[in-house]
N, C-alpha and C positions, 0 to 999 in steps of 0.2 A: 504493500500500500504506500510507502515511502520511501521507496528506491526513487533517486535522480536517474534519468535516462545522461547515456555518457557524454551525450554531447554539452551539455550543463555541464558538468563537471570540467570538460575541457576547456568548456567558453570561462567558468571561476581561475582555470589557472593560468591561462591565458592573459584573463585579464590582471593576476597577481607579476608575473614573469612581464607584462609589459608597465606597470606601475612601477615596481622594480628597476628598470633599465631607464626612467626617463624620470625616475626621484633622484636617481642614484648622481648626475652629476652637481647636483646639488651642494653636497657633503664635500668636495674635492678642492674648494679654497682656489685662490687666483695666484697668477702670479706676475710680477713686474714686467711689463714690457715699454715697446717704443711703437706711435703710430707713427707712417711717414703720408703727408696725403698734397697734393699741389696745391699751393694758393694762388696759381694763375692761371686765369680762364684757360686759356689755347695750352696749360702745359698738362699732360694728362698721366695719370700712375698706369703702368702695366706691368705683363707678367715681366718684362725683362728687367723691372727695380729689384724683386727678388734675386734676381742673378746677380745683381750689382752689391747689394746687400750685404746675399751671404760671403760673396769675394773680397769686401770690406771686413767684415769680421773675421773673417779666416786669417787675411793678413796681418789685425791686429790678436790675434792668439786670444778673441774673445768667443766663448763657448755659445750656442744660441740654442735652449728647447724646443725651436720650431719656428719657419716663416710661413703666413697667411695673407692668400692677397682676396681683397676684401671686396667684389664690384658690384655700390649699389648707387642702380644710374649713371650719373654722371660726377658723383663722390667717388673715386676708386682708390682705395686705400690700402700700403701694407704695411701690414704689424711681425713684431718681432716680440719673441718671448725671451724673459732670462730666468736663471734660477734664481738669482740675490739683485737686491737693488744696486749695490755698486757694480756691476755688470751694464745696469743700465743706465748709470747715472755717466761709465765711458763710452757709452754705444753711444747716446744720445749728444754726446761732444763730439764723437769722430764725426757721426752725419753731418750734425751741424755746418763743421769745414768742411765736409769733401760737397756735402749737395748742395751747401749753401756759402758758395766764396766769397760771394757779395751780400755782407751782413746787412749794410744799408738795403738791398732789393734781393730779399729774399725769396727762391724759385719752390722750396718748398718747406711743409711745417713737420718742424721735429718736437713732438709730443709723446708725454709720459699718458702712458697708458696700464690697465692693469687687465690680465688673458683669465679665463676660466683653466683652471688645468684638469679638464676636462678629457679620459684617456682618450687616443684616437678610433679606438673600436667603436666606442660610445657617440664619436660625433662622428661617425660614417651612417652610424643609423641616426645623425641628426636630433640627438639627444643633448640637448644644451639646461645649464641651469635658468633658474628665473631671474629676469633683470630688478635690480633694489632700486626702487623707488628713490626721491628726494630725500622723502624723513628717514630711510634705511640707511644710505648711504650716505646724504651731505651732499650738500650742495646750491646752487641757485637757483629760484624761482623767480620771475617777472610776468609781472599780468599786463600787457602794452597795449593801448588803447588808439584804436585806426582811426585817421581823422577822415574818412568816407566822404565828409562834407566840400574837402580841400579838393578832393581828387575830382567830385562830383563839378567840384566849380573850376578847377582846369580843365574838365572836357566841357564846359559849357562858352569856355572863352577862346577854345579850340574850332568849338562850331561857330563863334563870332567873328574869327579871323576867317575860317574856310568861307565864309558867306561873303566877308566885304569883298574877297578877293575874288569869288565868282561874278561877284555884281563886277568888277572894274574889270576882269579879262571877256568878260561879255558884253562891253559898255553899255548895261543897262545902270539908268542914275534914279536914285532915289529922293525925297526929302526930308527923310529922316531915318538913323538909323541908330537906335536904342537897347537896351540891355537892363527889360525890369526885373528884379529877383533872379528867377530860373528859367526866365525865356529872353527871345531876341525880337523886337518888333522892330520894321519897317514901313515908310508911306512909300506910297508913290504919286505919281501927282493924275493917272490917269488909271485905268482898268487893264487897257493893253499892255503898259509895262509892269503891272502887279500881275496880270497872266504868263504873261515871259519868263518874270522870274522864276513866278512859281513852278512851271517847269523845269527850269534851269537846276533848282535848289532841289527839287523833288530827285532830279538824277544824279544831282554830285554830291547829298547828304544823305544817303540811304538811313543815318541816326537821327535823322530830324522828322517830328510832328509838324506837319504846317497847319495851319487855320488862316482861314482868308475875312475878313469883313470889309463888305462894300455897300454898306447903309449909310443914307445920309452923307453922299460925296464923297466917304472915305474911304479909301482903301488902303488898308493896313494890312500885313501879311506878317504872321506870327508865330517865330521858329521855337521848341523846345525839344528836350529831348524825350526819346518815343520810350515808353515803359519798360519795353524789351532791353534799351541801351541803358538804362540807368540801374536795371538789375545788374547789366553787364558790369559797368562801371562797380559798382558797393563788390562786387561778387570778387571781380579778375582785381581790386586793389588789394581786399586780404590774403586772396592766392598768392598773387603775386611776392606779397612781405613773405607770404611764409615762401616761398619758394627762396628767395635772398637769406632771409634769416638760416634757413637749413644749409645753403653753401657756406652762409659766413660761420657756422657754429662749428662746419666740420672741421677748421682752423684750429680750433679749442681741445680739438682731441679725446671728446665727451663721448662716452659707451652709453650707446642708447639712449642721446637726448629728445624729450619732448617739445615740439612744436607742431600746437593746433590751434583752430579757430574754437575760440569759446564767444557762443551768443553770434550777436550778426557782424559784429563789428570791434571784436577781440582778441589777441593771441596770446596763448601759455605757452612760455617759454621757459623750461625745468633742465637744468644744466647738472647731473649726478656726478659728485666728483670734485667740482669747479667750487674753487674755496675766493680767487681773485676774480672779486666783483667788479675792480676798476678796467680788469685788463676784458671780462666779460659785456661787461658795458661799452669800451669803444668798440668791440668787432661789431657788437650787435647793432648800434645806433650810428655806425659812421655810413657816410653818402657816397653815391658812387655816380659817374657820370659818362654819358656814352658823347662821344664826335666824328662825326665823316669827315676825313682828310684825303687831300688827294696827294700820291707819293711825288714828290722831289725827282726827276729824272733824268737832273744834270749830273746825279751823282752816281756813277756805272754802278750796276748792280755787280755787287763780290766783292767792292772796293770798299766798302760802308763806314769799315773800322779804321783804313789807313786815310782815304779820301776827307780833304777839310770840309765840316760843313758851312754850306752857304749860311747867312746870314737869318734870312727869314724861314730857316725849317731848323729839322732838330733829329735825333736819334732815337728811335725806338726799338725794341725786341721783338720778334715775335716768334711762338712756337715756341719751340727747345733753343733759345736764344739766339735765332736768325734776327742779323741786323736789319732795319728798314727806316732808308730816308725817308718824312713827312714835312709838307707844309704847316708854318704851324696855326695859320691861320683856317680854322675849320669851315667844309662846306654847310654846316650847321650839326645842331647837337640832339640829343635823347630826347629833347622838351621836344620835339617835334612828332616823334614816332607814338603814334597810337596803337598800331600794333604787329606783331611778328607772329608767324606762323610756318611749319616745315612744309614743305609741299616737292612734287615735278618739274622738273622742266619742260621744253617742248620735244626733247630727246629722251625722256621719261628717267633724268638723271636728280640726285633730290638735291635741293634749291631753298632758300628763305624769300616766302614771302615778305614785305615791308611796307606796311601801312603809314605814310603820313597824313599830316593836317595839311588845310589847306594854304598856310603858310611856308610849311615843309616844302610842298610840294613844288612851288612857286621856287624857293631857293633852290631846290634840287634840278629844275629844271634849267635853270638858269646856270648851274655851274656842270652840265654838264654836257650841253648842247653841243657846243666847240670843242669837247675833251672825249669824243668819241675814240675807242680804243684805248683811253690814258689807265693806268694802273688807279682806283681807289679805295682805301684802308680805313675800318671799322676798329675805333680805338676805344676800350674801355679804362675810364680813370679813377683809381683809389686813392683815397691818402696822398693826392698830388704826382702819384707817379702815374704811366701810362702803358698800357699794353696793349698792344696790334691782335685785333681777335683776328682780322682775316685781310686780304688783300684782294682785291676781285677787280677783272676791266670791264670795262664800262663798253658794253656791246651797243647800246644805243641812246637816246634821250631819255634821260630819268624824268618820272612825276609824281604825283601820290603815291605810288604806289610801284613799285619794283621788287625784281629777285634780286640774289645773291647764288650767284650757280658756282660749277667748282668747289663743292663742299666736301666731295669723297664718299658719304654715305650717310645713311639716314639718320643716322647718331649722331653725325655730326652735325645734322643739319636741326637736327631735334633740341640737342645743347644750344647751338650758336642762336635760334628763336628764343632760348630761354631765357638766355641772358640781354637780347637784345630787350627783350618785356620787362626782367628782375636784375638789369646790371645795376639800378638805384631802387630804393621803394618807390611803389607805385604811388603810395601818400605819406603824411608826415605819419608819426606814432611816438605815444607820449607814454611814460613809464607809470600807471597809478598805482602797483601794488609790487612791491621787492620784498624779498625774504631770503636772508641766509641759513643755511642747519650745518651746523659744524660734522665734521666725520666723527668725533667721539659724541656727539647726541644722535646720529645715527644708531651708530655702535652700540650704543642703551635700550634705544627702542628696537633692537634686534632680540638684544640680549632677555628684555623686558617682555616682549612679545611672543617669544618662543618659552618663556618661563610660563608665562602665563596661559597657554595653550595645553604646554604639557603638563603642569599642576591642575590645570581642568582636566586632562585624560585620567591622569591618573587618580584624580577624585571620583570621577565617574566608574574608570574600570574596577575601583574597592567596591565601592554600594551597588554593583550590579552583581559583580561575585561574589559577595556576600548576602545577598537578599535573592538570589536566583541560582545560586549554586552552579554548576554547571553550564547553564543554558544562559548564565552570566558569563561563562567565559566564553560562551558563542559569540553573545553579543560585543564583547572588546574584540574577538579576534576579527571580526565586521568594522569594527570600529576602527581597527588600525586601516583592515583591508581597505575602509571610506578613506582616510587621510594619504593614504600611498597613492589610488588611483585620484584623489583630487589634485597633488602636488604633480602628480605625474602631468597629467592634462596641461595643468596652466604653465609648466614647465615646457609643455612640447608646444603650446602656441604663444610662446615666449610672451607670456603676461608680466609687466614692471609690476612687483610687487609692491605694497603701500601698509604704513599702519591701516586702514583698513582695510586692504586684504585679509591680514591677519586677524582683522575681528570678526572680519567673515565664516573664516577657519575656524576659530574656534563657537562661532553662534552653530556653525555646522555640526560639531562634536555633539549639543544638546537636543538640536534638530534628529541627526541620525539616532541617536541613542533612544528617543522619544517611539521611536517606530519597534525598537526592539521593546522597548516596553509594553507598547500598544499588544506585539505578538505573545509576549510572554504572560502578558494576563489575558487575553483570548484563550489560550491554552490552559492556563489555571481555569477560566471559566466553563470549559469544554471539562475538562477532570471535574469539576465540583457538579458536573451536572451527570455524572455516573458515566460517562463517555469511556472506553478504556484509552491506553495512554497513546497507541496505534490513531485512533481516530480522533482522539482528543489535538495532536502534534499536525494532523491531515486538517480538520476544519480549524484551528487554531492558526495556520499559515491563509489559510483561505479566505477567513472569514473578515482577519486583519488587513488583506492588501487592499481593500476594496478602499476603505477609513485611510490608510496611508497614502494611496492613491489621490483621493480627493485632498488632504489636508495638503499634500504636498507639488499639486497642480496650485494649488489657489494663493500658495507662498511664490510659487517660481513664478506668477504672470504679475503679484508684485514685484520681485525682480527685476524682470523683463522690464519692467515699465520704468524702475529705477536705471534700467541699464540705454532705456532710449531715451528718455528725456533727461538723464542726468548728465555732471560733467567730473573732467578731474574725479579726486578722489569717492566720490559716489559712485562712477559707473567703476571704478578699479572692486571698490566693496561689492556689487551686485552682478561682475563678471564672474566672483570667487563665491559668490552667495550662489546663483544658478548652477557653476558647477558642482559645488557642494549637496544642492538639491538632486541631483542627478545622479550623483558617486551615491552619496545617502541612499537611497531608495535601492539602487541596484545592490549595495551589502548587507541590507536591512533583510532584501527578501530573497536574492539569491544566495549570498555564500552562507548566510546565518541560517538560510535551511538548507543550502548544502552541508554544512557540518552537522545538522541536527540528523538527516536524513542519512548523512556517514555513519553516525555515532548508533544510530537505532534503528535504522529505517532494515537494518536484514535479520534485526531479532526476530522470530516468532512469536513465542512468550513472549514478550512486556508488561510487566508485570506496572511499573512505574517509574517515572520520570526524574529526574533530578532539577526543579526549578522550583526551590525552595518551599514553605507553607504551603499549603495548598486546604485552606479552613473551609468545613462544608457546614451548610445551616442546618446539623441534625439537632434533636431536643436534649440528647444525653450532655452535647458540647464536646463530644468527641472529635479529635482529628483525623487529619490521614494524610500520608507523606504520600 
C-alpha cells in the first residue's frame, strides 16, 4: 500500500545529487585576482591578452591558479587568479607598465578583483556560487535621478531648429515663429503658404504632431511632439545612462555590479566591493562628448609620428594605437545626432545608420559637398583626451541622415551605434540617495544571518524530534533536503544575495516545517480514528497535500506579486520566498514520504508508528502509542 514506485525514488535522489553539486561551490571561498578590461572604445580585450598575460607572468616567475576570459557584449574582460595577495599586488604592477606605458593615457584598466575558487569540474557543469549583495559584501549604493524633462526639452528645441531650417531651404517665410511650453507655433500670413508648409514639415519631421487653425484670418500651424516620440524620448534617455553607466563601471572592476531602472525615471546603481566613493563618483558622473573631424591629408599616412604637425590639427590614436592626423576644428558635435542604429548597406555589408537634426544636417551637408572621397573621423572625448572610434570616406553628400560602412561586422557595427547614442548621457542625472557599507558590516551581517538561520534549524529540528519521534527526523531530513535544493536553484540562476534573501530563507524553514506538521497530525488523526498504521500513513499523506496545496499557492501569488511590482531588495526577498515555496512543498511531500514509505511502506505487520503521543478520546483516559 506504501511502496514508492522507482521512479520517485530516482526523481528524490536526483534531485538531492543535483542540490549537492550547485550548493557545493558555495563553501569554497574566493580568491585574489587581477581584472584586465579596455577603457577605450575602439581598443577591444581578446582571446590573444590571455597569451600575452600568461607570457608576462611566466617571465616574471609569478605563479597564476588560472586565466579566464570573460565576453559579455561589448565588456570583454580577462581575469587572472592568484593564490596570496602579494602575488597580486606584483601582477597588478607588472600590467600596469607593460599594458599601460603611458600612465597619463591609459589603454587599459588594471583592477583588483576577487575569483570564486570554484573546482573546475564544478564550473564545467556551470555550477557557480551566489553573488553577495551590497549589505553582504560592502560597498556602494547610489539612487540617480534622470532629468527626463532636460532631454524632453533638447528634442523639443531640436525640432525648432529642424523646422526654421526647413522653412528657409524651402523659402517659405512666415510671420511668426514661436516656442510656447512644449510646442512650436507658426503664422503665416496666407493659407497657401500655411498649406506648403504643412506639407513640407509633415515629410521632414516624421516626430512632429501638426495642428493647423485657420478661423478668423488666422493661420497658425502648430508643431509638438507626437506621443509615440516622447515615450521614445523618457524611455531611450534612461536606456541610454544605463547603457554608459554599465561601460563606465566596468572601469571599477566590480563583480557583478547592479545597474537598473527603478520607477520611470530612476537608476540603482550598487557597486559590491567599491569602498572609494570619490574615485566611484567621477567614472560615474563624468561627461563625454562625441565630434566629426575630417583627417589632415597633408600629412602622409605612416609618417604620423615622425611628420610635424601642421598648425591647425592635432594627433590622435586610434584602435591599438594607430596614429591619425585631425582637423581640429570639428564638422560638428554629438549635440546634433539624434540617433544611431546598426543596419546594411547596399552591398548587404553592416553599416551605422546616423540620424541628425535638422541643424546637423544642414552642417553636414555643407562640409561635405566638396570633400567627396576625403577621409572623415568619428572622435569620442573623455576627460579632455580624445579617441578616433572610426575613420570612414565620404562616398557622397552627407545630410540628416547617413551610414558609416567599412565596419567589419555586425559587432562592430552594433558597439560603434552604441556608443555613438551613450558616448555622453543622454540627460543630466542628479545623485538623491548615496550609501556606503563597509566590508567588515558586510562581514557581520553574513556572519549574523547564517547564525540566525541555522539557530532557527536547529530549534526546529529538536521540537520536531522530540515531539514526533521518528517521523521528526523525517521531517528535518526534508528540511535540510528544502534548504540544499533552495540554495542550489538560486545558486544556478546566479541570484545577488541580500539580507533579505536570507530572511527569506529562513521565513522558508517555518513555512516548510508547517506542512510536515500539517502531515504528521493528519496521520495522528487517521491512528486516533482506529485506522491501522498502513492506512493511517496512506490517507494521512493524502488527505494533507490537498491543505498544503492550497495554503501554499495562495503565499506564492503573494510573492509573485511582490516579485513584479516590487524593486531592489523586495523583489531579491520574494525571488528566494517563491523558490522557497516551491523547494518546500516538493520535500514536505515527496522525500518526507519517500522516507516514511522506505522506513514502513514493505512491513506487513505494522503494528504502529513512531510519531510521538498519539491521545484517543476513550472514557477510561487511556492511551496508545
Amino acid at each position: 500500500m506504501n511502496r514508492y514506485p522507482l521512479w520517485k525514488y530516482l526523481l528524490i535522489v536526483v534531485a538531492i545529487v543535483f542540490g549537492l553539486i550547485y550548493t557545493a561551490p558555495n563553501f569554497f571561498g574566493e580568491s585574489p585576482a587581477i581584472q584586465i578590461s579596455s577603457v577605450k572604445s575602439t581598443v577591444k580585450i581578446d582571446t590573444q591578452m590571455m597569451g600575452k598575460v600568461e607570457k608576462l607572468m611566466a617571465d616574471n616567475g609569478l605563479q597564476t591558479d588560472g586565466l579566464y576570459f570573460d565576453a559579455d557584449g561589448m565588456h570583454s574582460t580577462v581575469k587572472v587568479r592568484f593564490a596570496d595577495t602579494a602575488a597580486q599586488f606584483k601582477a597588478k604592477e607588472i600590467l600596469e607598465k607593460t599594458l599601460n606605458p603611458d600612465q597619463e593615457d591609459p589603454t587599459y584598466s588594471i583592477a583588483f578583483n576577487l575569483l570564486p575558487n570554484t573546482p573546475q569540474w564544478l564550473q564545467k557543469l556551470h555550477a557557480a556560487p551566489m553573488y553577495l549583495g551590497l549589505d553582504l559584501r560592502g560597498g556602494v549604493h547610489f539612487l540617480m535621478k534622470v532629468d527626463v524633462d532636460a532631454a524632453i526639452n533638447a528634442r523639443i528645441q531640436g525640432l525648432q531648429i529642424s523646422a526654421r531650417n526647413l522653412m528657409r531651404e524651402n523659402n517659405i517665410h512666415y510671420s511668426s515663429f514661436v516656442r510656447v511650453r512644449d510646442s512650436i507655433e507658426l503664422q503665416f500670413a496666407d493659407p497657401t503658404l500655411r498649406q506648403r508648409a504643412e506639407e513640407i514639415l509633415r515629410k521632414g519631421l516624421p516626430d512632429a504632431a501638426l495642428q493647423t487653425e485657420a478661423e478668423g484670418g488666422t493661420n497658425k500651424l502648430t508643431l509638438t511632439l507626437t506621443p509615440e516620440a516622447l515615450k521614445e524620448v523618457r524611455e531611450n534617455s534612461v536606456k541610454q545612462n544605463i547603457a554608459t553607466l554599465s561601460k563606465r563601471v566596468n572601469e571599477l572592476g566590480v563583480n557583478e555590479p547592479v545597474i537598473q531602472q527603478q520607477g520611470a525615471d530612476c537608476i540603482v546603481v550598487q557597486l559590491p566591493g567599491v569602498q572609494d566613493v570619490a574615485r566611484a563618483k567621477d567614472i560615474i558622473g563624468r561627461t563625454a562628448t562625441l565630434e566629426v573631424r575630417m583627417v589632415d591629408e597633408t600629412v602622409t599616412r605612416g609618417n604620423e609620428e615622425t611628420s610635424p604637425i601642421p598648425l591647425g590639427s592635432e594627433l590622435f590614436r586610434q584602435g591599438k594605437n594607430t596614429p591619425v592626423v585631425l582637423y581640429k576644428e570639428p564638422v560638428l558635435t554629438g549635440e546634433y545626432i539624434t540617433n544611431a542604429s546598426p543596419v546594411r548597406d547596399q552591398y548587404q555589408q553592416p553599416a551605422v545608420s546616423v540620424d541628425l537634426n535638422g541643424d546637423g544636417g544642414r552642417k553636414m551637408r555643407e562640409a561635405t559637398r566638396y570633400r567627396i572621397g576625403k577621409p572623415m573621423a568619428i572622435v569620442l572625448f573623455e576627460k579632455g583626451k580624445g579617441e578616433v572610434l572610426t575613420v570612414a570616406t565620404i562616398r557622397d553628400e552627407l545630410g540628416a541622415r547617413f551610414q558609416i560602412s567599412g565596419m567589419g561586422s555586425a559587432e562592430a557595427a552594433t558597439d560603434l551605434a552604441l556608443l555613438l547614442r551613450a558616448g555622453s548621457l543622454a540627460a543630466p542625472m542628479q545623485i538623491i540617495e548615496e550609501r556606503t557599507i563597509g566590508p567588515q558590516l558586510g562581514a557581520e551581517n553574513i556572519e549574523k544571518g547564517f547564525a540566525s538561520t541555522l539557530y532557527g534549524f536547529v530549534a526546529v529540528a529538536i521540537f520536531m524530534i522530540l515531539y514526533y519521534m521518528l517521523f521528526g527526523v523525517f521531517s528535518v531530513i526534508g528540511l535540510v533536503v528544502n534548504m540544499l535544493l533552495m540554495i542550489a536553484i538560486l545558486s544556478m540562476i546566479q541570484v545577488t544575495l541580500t539580507l533579505p534573501g536570507i530572511a527569506a530563507m529562513a521565513l522558508t524553514l517555518g513555512m516548510a516545517i508547517d506542512s510536515n506538521v500539517l502531515i504528521n497530525e493528519r496521520i495522528r488523526e487517521e491512528l486516533r480514528a482506529g485506522y491501522s498504521p498502513h492506512t493511517a500513513l496512506y490517507n494521512g499523506f493524502s488527505s494533507a497535500w490537498a491543505t498544503i496545496l492550497d495554503s501554499n499557492i495562495t503565499t506564492l501569488i503573494a510573492g509573485v506579486a511582490l516579485l513584479v511590482f516590487g524593486t531592489g531588495p523586495i523583489r531579491g526577498f520574494a525571488v528566494a520566498h517563491c523558490i522557497g515555496i516551491l523547494t518546500s512543498m516538493f520535500s514536505s511531500v515527496f522525500v518526507t514520504r519517500g522516507l516514511s514509505n522506505l522506513w514502513y511502506g514493505r512491513r506487513k505487520k505494522l503494528t504502529s508508528l513512531s510519531i510521538g503521543q498519539v491521545w484517543k478520546p476513550e472514557s477510561d483516559g487511556s492511551k496508545k502509542n
